[in-house]
N, C-alpha and C positions, 0 to 999 in steps of 0.2 A: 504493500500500500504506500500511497505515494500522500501522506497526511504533512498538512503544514499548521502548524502546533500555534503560530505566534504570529506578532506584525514582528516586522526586522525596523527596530526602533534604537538608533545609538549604536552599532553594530551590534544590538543584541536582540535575542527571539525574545517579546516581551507576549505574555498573556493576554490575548484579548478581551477588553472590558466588554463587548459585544457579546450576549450567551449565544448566538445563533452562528452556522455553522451552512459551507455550503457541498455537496454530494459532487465527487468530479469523479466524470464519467470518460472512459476512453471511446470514442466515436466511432470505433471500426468496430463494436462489438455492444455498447451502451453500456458495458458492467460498470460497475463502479470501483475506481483504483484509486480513493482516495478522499481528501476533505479538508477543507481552508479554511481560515475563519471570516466570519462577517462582521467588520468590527463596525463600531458606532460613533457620533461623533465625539465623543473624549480621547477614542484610540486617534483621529484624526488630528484632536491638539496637541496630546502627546507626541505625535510625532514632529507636527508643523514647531514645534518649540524645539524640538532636538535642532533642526534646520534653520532656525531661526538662532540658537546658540554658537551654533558651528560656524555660522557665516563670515562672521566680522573678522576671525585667523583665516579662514578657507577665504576668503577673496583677498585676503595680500600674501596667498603663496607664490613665489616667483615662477614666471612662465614653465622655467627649464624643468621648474619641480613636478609641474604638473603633466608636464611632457611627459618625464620620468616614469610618472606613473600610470599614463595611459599607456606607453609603451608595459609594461609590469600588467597591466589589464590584458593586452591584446594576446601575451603571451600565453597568459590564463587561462582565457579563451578558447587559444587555440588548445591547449594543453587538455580543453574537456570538452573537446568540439564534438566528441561521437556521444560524450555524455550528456551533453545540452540537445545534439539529434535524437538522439534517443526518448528524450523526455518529453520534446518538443512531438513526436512522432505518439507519445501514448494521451497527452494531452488535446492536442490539435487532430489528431490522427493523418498528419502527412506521410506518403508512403518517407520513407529511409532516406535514398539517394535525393530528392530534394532537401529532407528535412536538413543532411549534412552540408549538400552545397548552396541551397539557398537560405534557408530561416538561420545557419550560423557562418556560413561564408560569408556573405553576404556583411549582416552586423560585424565579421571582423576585418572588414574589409573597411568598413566609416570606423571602426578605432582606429586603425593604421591612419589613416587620410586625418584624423586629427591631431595624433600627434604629430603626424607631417606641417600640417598647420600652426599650431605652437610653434614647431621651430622656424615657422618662417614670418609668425603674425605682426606685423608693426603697431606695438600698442596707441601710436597717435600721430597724429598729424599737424600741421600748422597754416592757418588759412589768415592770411593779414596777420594781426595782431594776437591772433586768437591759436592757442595751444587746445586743440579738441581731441579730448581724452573717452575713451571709452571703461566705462564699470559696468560692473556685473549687476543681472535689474534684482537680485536680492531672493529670496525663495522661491522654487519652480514647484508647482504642482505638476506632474504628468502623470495624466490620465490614457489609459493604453485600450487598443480595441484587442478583440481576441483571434483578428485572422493572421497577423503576423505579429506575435507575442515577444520573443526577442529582438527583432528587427525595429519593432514602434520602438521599444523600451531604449535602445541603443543610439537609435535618431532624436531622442530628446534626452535624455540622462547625458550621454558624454559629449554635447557642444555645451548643456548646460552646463555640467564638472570644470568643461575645458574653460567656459568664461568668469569663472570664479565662485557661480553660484551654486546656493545648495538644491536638492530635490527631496520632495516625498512623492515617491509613488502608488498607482493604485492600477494594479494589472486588473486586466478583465475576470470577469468569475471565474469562466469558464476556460481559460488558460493564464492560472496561476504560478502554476509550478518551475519553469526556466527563471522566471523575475526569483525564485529564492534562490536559486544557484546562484544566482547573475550577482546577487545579493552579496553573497559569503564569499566571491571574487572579487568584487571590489574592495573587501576590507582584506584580503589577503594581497592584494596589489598595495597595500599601504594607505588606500584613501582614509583618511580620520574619520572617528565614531562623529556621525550626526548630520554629515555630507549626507549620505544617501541612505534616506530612511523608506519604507512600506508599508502601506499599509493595505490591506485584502478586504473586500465587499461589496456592495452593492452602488452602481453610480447614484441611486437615487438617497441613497444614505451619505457612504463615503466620498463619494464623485461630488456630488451637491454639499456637505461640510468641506471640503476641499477650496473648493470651487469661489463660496464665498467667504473664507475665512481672512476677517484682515490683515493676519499675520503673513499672508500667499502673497506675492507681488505679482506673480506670473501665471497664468494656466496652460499650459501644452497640450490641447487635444486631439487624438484620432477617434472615429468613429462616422454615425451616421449622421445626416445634414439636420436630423430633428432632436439626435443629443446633443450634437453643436450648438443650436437654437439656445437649448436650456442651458448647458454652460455660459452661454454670452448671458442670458440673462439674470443667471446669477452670480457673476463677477462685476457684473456691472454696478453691484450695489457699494463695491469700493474703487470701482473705475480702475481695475488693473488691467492690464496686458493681456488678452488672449490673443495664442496663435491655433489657427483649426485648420486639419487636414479631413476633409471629410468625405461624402460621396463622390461618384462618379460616373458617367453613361457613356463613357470615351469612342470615337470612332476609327477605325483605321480604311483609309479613303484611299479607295485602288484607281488611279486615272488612267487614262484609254494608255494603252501600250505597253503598261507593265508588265511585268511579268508574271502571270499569274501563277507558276507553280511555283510562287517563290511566296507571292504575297496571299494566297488563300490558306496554306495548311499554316504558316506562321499565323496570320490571323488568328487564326481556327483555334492555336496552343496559346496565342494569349489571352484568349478570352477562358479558355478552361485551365490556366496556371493555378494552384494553389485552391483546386476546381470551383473554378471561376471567383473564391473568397477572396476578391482584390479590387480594392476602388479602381484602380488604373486601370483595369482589363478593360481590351476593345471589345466590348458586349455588341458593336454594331459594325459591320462590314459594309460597307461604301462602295458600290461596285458599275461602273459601267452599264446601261440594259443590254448593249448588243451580246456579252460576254455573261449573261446572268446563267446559261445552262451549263456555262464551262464552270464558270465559278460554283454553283451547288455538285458539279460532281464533284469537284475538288477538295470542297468545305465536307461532303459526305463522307467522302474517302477516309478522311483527317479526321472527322468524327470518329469514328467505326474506328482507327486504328489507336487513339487517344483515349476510348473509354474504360477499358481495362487497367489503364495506368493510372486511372483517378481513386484521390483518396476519397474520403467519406467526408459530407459534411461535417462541420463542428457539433451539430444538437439534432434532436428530432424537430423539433423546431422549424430549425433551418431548412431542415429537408422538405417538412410539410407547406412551408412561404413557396423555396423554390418548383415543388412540384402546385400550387395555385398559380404561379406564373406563368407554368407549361399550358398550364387547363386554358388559364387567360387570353394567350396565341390564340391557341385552337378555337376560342371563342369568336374571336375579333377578326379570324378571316388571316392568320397567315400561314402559310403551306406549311408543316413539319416535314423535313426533307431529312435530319436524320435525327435517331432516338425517340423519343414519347416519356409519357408518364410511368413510375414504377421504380422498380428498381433493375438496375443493368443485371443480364443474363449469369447465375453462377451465385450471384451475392443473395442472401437466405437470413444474414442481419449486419447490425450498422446503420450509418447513417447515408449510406449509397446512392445514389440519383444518376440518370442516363446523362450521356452527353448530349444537350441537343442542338438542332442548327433550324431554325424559321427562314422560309425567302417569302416574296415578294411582300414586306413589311415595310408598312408604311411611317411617315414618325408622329402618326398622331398614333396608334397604338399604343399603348400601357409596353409593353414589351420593348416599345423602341424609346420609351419615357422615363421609367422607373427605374433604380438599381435594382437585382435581379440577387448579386451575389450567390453567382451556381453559375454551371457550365450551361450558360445558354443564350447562343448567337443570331440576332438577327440580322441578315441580309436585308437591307434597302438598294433599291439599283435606282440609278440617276440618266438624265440623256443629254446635260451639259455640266460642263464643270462647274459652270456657276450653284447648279442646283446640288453637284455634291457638296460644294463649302457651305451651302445654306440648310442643308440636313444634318452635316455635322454639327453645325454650330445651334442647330432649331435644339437643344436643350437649358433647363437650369443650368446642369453640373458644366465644368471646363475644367477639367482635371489632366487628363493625359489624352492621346493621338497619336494616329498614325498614318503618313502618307506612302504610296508607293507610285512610283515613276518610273519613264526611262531612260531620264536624267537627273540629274540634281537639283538642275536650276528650274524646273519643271517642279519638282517637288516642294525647294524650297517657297517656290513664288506660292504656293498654299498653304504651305505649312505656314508662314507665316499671315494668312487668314482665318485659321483655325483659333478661337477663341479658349486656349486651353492653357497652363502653366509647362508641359511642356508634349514634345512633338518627336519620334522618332522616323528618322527619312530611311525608307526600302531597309526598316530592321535593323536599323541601328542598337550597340549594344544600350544598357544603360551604364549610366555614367553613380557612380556613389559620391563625386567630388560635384556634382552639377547641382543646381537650388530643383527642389523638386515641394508642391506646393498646385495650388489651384484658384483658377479663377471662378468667378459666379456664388454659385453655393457649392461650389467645393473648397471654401476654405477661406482663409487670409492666410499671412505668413507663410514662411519657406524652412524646409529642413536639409540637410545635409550641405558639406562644403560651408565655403568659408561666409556664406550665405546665409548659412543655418547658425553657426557661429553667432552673425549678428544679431541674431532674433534674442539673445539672454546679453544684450549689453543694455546701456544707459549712454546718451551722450551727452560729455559735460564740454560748454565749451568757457576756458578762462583765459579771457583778455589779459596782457602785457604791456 
């Protein structure tokens, strides 16, 4: 059993004053492997006070020191990289091979890149008269979704560490268990008791005591565009800083020429990465009309070979929202070209769902409107370019994109019409050093890179 006893308060497992407790279920089976506490808000001041203690030493420790020690983290890391996959794999239930190359490669791939950063950071500048100095904005709340568990935790914990300030954290329910690893490696990298404290429960409890506590300067949130909603409007009541990463309906827009067996089965695997539990996924494929019957065999194809590799949703939950989605298609008139409702051939329990692919989907549909969060892609097809940038962009969310071309400047001449935070041209890698963030209602603020860096500063500027 995988039980977690305590909040991680001072570097230490402190007892929850919270009596209620929450059931963690492994997803690829439903059993239950384990149990966190639900703490209440007093575990939330107890902690916000360790963070608020620790601050005033922890933000004048010298750049190099703190270098020091993200390096001393990354090693760590890496040193329990099968053992963070592992956990990450019975909690989230990612199959293996991603859990180790993506939910912990990944995260230690933005600790690298920041202590690269330290050593290269100019802590100020001079503008006329004026010496403009950057601090740290003082205690970080981060609040974490549960489709990338150490990945969130790691994009707001260590540029906040790295800018001087403290955090408390509060991992999702339902993938608690890497944030207390992650926990007991940053005090064994040396970081001082009260830098980085946790606490475990419920957002409407602890998320919301968090949230508006005036001792908090900061809120860092991931999650959905209606608990972002509630965080802004309970921070508001002491006017601090929120940054939110939140929804997404992202499009990847194939314009005439490309090349389609490059840009339909990629398509097809981003939108079902992580199956399909990713704000970013391109949940909509953008395609050409003359090219719509090449494109569905392709996207079928890619289906059909992709769904066996998928893990299990996170909750029944999840599974039961995603399969009313599927229903919703099929209601509204768009074709299921591959997969259905149910669970994929072979699987008998879990949290399981088909891979599916919709065409000739229009974007007033619910399916081409909503996040879906699950492996399900709908095709829109266009019959000038102007009409694909104006389908991509016909959403709230502007989070992430994709264009393909068969040229560059072809691509980029849309990519930079697309209303999103950012844009990959014909599959471009991702970048862990690039600001990554959303426009609309996907968010304010930016994470990762020397970008995300700024998000936990203050600027001061004093005249001479």
């Amino acid at each position: 059993m995988h039980d977690i006893t305590g909040h991680y308060i001072n570097a230490t497992w402190v007892p929850s004053i919270g009596a209620e407790h929450t059931d963690l279920r492994d997803p690829r089976t439903d059993a239950i492997v384990g149990r966190a506490p639900s703490g209440a808000r007093e575990d939330v001041d107890a902690a916000v006070a360790a963070a608020v203690a620790a601050f005033p030493a922890w933000a004048t420790v010298p750049r190099k020191e703190r270098q020091e020690l993200m390096s001393n983290l990354e090693r760590l890391v890496r040193d329990n990289q099968a053992r963070l996959a592992e956990t990450i794999e019975v909690e989230l239930g990612s199959p293996s091979e991603f859990a180790h190359d993506e939910h912990v490669g990944t995260p230690l791939a933005i600790i690298a890149d920041y202590a690269t950063i330290l050593a290269d950071e100019e802590p100020e500048e001079r503008i006329g008269n004026s010496i403009i100095v950057r601090e740290p904005v003082g205690v970080v709340a981060a609040i974490l979704p549960w489709n990338y568990p150490l990945y969130q935790l790691v994009a707001k914990v260590v540029p906040a560490l790295a800018a001087g300030c403290t955090v408390v954290a509060k991992p999702a329910e339902l993938t608690p268990l890497s944030t207390s690893i992650f926990a007991e490696l940053l005090t064994e990298a040396g970081f001082p008791a009260g830098v980085f404290n946790v606490v475990y429960g419920s957002g409407s409890v602890v998320g919301q005591a968090m949230s508006e506590h005036p001792d908090v300067d900061m809120v860092s949130f991931t999650g959905s565009t209606s608990a972002g909603r509630t965080v802004s409007r309970a921070a508001a009541s002491t006017i601090k800083r929120v940054a939110l990463e939140l929804g997404g309906k992202s499009a990847s827009v194939v314009l005439p020429g490309a090349d389609l067996t490059a840009a339909v089965p990629a398509s097809v695997a981003y939108c079902f990465t992580n199956t399909g539990q990713c704000c970013n996924a391109w949940t909509r494929l953008v395609v050409p009309r003359q090219d719509l019957a090449e494109v569905e065999r392709l996207a079928t194809r890619a289906a059909a070979e992709l769904e066996p590799t998928l893990g299990p949703l996170v909750s029944a939950k999840q599974a039961t929202e995603v399969q009313r989605y599927i229903e919703i298609g099929i209601s509204e008139g768009a074709r299921l070209v591959a997969g259905g409702t149910g669970r994929p051939e072979g699987r008998t329990q879990g949290h399981y769902v088909r891979g599916v692919v919709f065409s000739d989907v229009s974007s007033t549909m619910t399916i081409a409107q909503e996040e879906i969060f699950g492996p399900v892609l709908a095709i829109l097809p266009y019959d000038t370019v102007e009409e694909a940038v104006a389908i991509a962009n016909d959403s709230v969310f502007g989070l992430h994109g994709g264009v393909w071309a068969e040229t560059e400047e072809e691509a980029m001449e849309v990519a930079l019409r697309i209303r999103t935070g950012q844009v990959d041209i014909n599959g471009a890698a991702f970048n862990p050093s690039a600001p990554f963030g959303g426009f609309k209602q996907s968010g304010n603020g930016r994470e990762l890179g020397v970008h995300g860096l700024d998000e936990f500063f203050e600027l001061k500027a004093i005249q001479v």
